[in-house]
N, C-alpha and C positions, 0 to 999 in steps of 0.2 A: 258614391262609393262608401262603404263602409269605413270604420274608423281602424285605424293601422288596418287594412284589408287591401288585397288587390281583386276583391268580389264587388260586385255591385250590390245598392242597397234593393232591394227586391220590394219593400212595404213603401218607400220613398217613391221608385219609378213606379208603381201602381196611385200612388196616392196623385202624384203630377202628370206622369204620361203615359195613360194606360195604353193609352190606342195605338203609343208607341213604343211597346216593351220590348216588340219581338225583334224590330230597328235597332235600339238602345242595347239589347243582349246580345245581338249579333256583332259590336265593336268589342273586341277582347284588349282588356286592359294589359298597361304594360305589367312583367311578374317579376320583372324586376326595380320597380317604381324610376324608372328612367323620366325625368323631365319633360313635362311638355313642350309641345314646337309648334312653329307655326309650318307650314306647307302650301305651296303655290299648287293649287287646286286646279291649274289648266295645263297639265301634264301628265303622264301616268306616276311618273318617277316623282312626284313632289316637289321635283328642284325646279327653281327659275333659270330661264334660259331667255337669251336676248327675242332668240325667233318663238320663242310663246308669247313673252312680251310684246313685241312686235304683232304679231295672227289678235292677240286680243284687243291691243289697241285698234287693230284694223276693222274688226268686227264693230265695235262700239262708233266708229267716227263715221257720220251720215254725208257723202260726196254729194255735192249738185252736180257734177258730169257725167250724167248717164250716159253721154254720148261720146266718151273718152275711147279711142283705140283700145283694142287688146295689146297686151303685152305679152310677152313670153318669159317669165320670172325661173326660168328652169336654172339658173345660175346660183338662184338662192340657196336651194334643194343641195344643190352642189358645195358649196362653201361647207354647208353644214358638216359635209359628210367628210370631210377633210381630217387626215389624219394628220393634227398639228395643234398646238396648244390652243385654250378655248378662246384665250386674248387677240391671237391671231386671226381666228375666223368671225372675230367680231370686228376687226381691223378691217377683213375682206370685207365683212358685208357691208360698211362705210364707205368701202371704195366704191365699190359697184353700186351703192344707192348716192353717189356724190356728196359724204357727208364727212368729209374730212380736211379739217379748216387749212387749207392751200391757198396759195396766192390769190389764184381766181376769186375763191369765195371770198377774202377778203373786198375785192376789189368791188363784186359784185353788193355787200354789204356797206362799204364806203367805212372799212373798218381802217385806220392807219397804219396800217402796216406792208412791208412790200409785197408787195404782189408780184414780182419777177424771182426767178432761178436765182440764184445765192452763186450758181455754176453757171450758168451760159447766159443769164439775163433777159431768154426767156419769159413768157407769160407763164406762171407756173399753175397747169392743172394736173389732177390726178394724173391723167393719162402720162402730163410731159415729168412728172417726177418718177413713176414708175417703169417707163419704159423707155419715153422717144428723148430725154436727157441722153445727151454724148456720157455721162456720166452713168447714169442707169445701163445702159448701152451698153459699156466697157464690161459693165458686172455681169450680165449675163454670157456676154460672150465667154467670159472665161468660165461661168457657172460648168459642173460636169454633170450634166443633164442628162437623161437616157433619151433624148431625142432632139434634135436641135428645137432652137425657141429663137423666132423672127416677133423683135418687139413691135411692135402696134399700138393702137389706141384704144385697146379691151382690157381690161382685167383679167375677163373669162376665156381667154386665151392660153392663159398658164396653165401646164397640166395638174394633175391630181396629186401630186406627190409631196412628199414633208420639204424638203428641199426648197420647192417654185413660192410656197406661201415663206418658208422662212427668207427668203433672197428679196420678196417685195417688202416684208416687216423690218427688217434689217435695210433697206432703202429707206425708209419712212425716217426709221430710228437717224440714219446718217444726216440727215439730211435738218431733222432738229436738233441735231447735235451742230451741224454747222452754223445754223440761223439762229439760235438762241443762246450758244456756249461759246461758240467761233471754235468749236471741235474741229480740224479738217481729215478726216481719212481718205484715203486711198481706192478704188475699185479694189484692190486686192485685199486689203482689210475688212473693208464691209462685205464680200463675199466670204471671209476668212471664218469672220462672226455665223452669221447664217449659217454654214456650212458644224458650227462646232455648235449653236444650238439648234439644229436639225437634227446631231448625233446624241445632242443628251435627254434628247425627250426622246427618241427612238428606241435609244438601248433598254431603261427601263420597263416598256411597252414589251419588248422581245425578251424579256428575259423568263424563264423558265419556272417553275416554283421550286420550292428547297426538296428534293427528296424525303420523304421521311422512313423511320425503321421500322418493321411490324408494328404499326399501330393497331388498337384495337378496332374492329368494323363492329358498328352499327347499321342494318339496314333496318328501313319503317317503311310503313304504308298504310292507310287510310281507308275504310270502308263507310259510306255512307248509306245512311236509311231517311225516309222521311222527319222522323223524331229528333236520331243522335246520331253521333259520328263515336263508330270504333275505331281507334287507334292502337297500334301496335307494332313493337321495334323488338330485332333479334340482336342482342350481346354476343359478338364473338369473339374471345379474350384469350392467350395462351392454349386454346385447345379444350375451354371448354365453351358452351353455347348457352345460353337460357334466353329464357323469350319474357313479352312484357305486355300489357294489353291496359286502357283506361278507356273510358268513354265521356263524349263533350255535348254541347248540346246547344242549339242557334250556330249554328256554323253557315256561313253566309253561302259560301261556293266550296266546291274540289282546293282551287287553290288554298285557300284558307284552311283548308282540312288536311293540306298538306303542307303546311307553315305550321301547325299544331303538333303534327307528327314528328316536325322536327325538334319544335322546342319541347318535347316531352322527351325524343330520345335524346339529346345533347344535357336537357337537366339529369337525365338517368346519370348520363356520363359521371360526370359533375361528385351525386353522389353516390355512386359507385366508385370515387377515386380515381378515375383512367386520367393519366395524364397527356397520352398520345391518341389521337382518336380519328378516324374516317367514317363519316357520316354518306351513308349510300342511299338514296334514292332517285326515284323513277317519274320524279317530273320535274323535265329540261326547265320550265322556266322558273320553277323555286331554286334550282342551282343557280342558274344562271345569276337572279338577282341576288343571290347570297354570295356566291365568288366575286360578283364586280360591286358588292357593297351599292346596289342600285335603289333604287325605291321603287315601291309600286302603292296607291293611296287606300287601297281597300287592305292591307296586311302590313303596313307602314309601323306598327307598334311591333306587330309578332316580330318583324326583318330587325328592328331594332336591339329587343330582345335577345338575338340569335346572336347578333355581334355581341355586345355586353356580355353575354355568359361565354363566348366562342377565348375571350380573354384571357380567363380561367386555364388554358392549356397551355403545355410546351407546345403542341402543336397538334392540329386540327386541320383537315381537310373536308371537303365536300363533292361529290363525286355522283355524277347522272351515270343510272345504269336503264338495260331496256326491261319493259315491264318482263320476260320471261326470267330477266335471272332477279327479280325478287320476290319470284313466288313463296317464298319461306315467311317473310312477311305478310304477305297479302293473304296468307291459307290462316295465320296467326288472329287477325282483323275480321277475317271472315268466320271464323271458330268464334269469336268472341261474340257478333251478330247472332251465331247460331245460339249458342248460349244463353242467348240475352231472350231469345222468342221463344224459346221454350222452357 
């Protein structure tokens, strides 16, 4: 990089990696000089997650059983997909892989400690703390379920809902809480729990976003050529409109050219003063990851970018429209192509 610059050194990457400039140009530095990070490389989104963790450990560890059953791992897939806090579904997948230190595995380990129910004196395994426990037992029945639930010896029994994960994690909880504090509640307490954190990770998930007042719209869109990328965003402010147009160059994909588009119309914002602002464009998955503050590894610095300046406002929105209603943009991007070849 240049010195106080967010430009790359251009005489430096020729002198070291010529053969890889057009690589090296094609990563857009942050413009906001935001800090570097590191990033878990086996997922799109950058973030670590137990089950990437997991797929990648599993890929690297060489089995002698080639002659091991199939299994049917469809449960995993499930867990994941659980709407319920992330500690929780890490909790699932422990249960359902036997990996959560209970009586049994003590026993199984020759670790000292009891290995029977604390409640019925029981052997205590996953199965019998989660469900077949008179204790477990009690909690569900009274659980308000949208469909009844006959406890068993599965995990993957439980339906899909916030509720079924929160009433086994809240089991788990009870139940350390008796063994290791001499805590003792109730069925009706540890269902009471579950039930009031089921409701508070729910509501903020449901909750709507704040309306905002005539914000200014910006809508952008991106033309590509083999060479450069034209870009170009329309200001539309109190009634009047002006348009805006720059061009870039190593732009790796559309997405990216459409990550550009944004951080050139939200810097316009910026300074042009708008303090209220609605950013309009026409590719669902740059919204997407810019509303849930997601990651994606090939555009990880622009997304970042986009938050750090997005700061800057009373208030900002982002908003997917279908490509016909931003032809005003697109005709702006494509004038500017025109211009540029003749």
């Amino acid at each position: 990089m240049l010195a106080n610059s967010t430009e790359w050194d251009l005489q430096k990457i020729d002198n070291i990696l010529p053969f890889h400039k057009h690589e090296v140009l094609q990563i857009k530095p942050s413009i906001c000089s935001a800090p570097y990070e590191l990033v878990w490389l086996k997922t799109a989104s950058c973030i670590y997650t137990a089950k990437s963790g997991y797929k990648a450990q599993s890929k690297l560890m060489i089995t002698e059983e080639t002659h091991a059953p199939e299994t049917n791992h469809d449960w995993l897939a499930n867990v994941w997909k659980l709407k319920t806090p992330e500690k929780i579904k890490l909790f699932l997948w422990n249960s359902l892989d036997d990996a959560l230190p209970v009586g049994e595995q003590f026993a199984r380990r020759n670790i000292p400690l009891a290995s029977r129910c604390s409640l019925c004196n029981e052997v205590q395994s996953i199965a019998h703390m989660l469900f077949t426990c008179d204790y477990a037992k009690k909690v569900w029945s009274l659980a308000p379920l949208a469909s009844s639930f006959d406890p068993s010896s599965s995990i993957s029994t439980v339906g899909p809902g916030t509720l079924p994960a929160s009433i086994s994690w809240n089991l788990w909880i009870s139940w350390n809480q008796l063994t290791f504090q001499k805590l003792d509640f109730t069925p009706e307490e540890t269902l009471l729990k579950a039930i009031r954190d089921a409701r508070e990770w729910t509501l903020p998930q449901d909750q709507p976003p704040k309306p905002q007042s005539n914000p200014t719209r910006i809508a952008q869109d991106p033309t590509l050529d083999p060479i450069r990328t034209y870009i170009a965003w329309i200001i539309d402010d109190a009634g009047s409109s002006s348009s805006h147009s720059v061009t870039d160059t190593f732009v790796a994909s559309p997405l990216m050219a459409e990550n550009l588009a944004l951080q050139h119309a939200i810097n316009s914002a910026v300074h042009h003063g708008i303090t209220s602002l609605l950013i309009l464009s026409d590719s669902q998955t740059l919204i997407k990851l810019v509303n849930s503050k997601g990651r994606h590894l090939e555009i990880a610095t622009l997304l970042n970018d986009i938050s750090l300046i997005s700061t800057l406002f009373n208030s900002v929105r982002f908003k997917f429209i279908p490509r016909l209603d931003n032809i005003r943009a697109d005709y702006v991007a494509k004038h500017a192509l025109l211009m540029y070849q003749t």
